[in-house]
N, C-alpha and C positions, 0 to 999 in steps of 0.2 A: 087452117090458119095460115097466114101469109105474113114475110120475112116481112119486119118494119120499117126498115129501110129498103127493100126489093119486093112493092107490091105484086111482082110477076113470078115471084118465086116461093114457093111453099115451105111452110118454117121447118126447120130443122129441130127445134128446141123451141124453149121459153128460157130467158135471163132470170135466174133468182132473187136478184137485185128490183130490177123495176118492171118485168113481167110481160115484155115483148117477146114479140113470137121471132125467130133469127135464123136467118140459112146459113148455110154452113161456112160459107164466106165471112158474115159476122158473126159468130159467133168464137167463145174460146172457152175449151175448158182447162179448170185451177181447181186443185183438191175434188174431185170427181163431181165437180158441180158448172152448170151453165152458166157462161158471163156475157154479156155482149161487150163490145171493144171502147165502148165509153167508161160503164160499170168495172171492168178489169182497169181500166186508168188510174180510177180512182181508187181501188182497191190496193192497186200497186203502189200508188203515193201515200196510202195510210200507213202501208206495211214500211214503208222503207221512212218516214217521218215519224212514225213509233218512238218515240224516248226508249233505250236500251238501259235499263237498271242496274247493272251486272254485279256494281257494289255492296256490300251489304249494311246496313244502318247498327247492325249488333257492332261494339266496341270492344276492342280487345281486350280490355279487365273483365269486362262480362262474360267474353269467349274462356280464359283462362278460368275462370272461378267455374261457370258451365262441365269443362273439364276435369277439375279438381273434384265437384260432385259427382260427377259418372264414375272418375275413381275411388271415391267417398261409398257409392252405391253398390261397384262393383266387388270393390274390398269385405264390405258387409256380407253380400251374396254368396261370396267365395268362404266366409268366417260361418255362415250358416249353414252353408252346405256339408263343410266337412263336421259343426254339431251334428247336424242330422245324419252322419254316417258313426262319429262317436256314439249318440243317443240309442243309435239301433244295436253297435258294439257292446254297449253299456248291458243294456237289457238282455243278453247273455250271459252275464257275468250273476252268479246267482244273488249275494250280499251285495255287494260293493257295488253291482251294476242300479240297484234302488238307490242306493246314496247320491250316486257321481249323477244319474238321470234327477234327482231333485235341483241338483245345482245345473244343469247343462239347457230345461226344457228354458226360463227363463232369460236365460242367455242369448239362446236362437230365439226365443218371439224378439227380443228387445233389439238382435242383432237383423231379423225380419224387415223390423219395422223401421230400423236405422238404413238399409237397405233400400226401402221405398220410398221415404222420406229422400235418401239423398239423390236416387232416378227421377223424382218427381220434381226437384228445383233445377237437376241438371237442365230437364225438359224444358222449363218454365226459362230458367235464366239463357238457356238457347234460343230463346223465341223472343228475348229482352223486358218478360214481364217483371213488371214490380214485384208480384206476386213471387215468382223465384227468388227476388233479391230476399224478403223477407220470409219467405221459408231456408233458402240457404241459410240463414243467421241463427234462425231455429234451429235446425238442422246441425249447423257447426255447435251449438250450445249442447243442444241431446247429446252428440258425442261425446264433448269435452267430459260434460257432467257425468255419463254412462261410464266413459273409460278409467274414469280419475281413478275411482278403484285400485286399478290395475299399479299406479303408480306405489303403492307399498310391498311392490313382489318386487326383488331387484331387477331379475333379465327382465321382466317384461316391463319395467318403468322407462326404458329405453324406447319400448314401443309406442309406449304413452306419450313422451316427449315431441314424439315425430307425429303422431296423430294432431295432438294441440296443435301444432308448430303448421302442419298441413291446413286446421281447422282458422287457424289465424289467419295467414294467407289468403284462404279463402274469404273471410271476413274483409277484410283488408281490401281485396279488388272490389269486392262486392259496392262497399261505401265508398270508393274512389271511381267508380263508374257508376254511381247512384243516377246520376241526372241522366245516364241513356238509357234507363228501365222506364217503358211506360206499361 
């Protein structure tokens, strides 16, 4: 095969672009692939005339409530972790470890599942779907409703307070950044 532009000269390559044969004169390589000096032109003006995106389209009520759920999911994980280290303590304990285990397994599935629920809106309201906005509100609700409980023991109604008050918040960006979820 012979160079396209130097019929007297034997190709060096073929262009992956538009599949002339090129001596090494014309020829150029970019990312381990054959260009000829026309083909690289224009390769180079697409690269460099490229629109740069850099900004992100997620808004920052979306970003903070995203957040708010990761620690919504984390907090959960960390509350069923140490059940399930109670749960196994418990089951040592000969009497008392059957009682405290009746009260503790339901706690960790619910605290599980609170847990997965609030990882799986973070994900979503990270990505700006709808769908996170409206499982976040689910999500902030299960809690509420799950912890309320907690609110007739006194030290731990303190914890209650700050859970609602976190679940609000989250609520709250959620519907004030509604229109940038699609």
């Amino acid at each position: 095969m012979k160079c396209f532009n130097h019929p007297d000269r034997e190709a060096f390559g073929i262009c992956v672009t538009c599949g002339r044969g090129l001596c090494e004169d014309c020829s150029v390589v970019f990312n381990e692939k054959l260009y000829c000096k026309d083909d690289i032109k224009k390769l180079a003006a697409s690269i460099v005339s490229r629109p740069t995106n850099t900004k992100s389209n997620r808004n920052v009520l979306i970003t903070a409530s995203s957040i708010i759920y990761y620690i919504i999911g984390s907090s959960s994980l960390g509350i069923s972790v140490l059940l399930l280290l109670s749960f196994y303590l418990e089951s040592r304990i000969p009497f008392i470890g059957n009682v405290l285990t009746v009260f503790t397994l339901p706690i960790l599935l619910v605290s599980l599942m609170i847990s997965v629920i609030g990882f799986l809106s973070a994900d979503l309201l990270w990505k700006s779907s709808l769908k996170g906005g409206l499982l976040g509100i689910v999500t902030s609700i299960i809690v509420v409703t799950v912890t309320s409980p907690s609110l007739y023991i006194p030290i731990i109604s303190i914890f209650y307070v700050g859970v609602m008050l976190i679940n609000l918040i989250a609520i709250i960006l959620i519907v004030q950044g509604w229109q940038y979820l699609s």
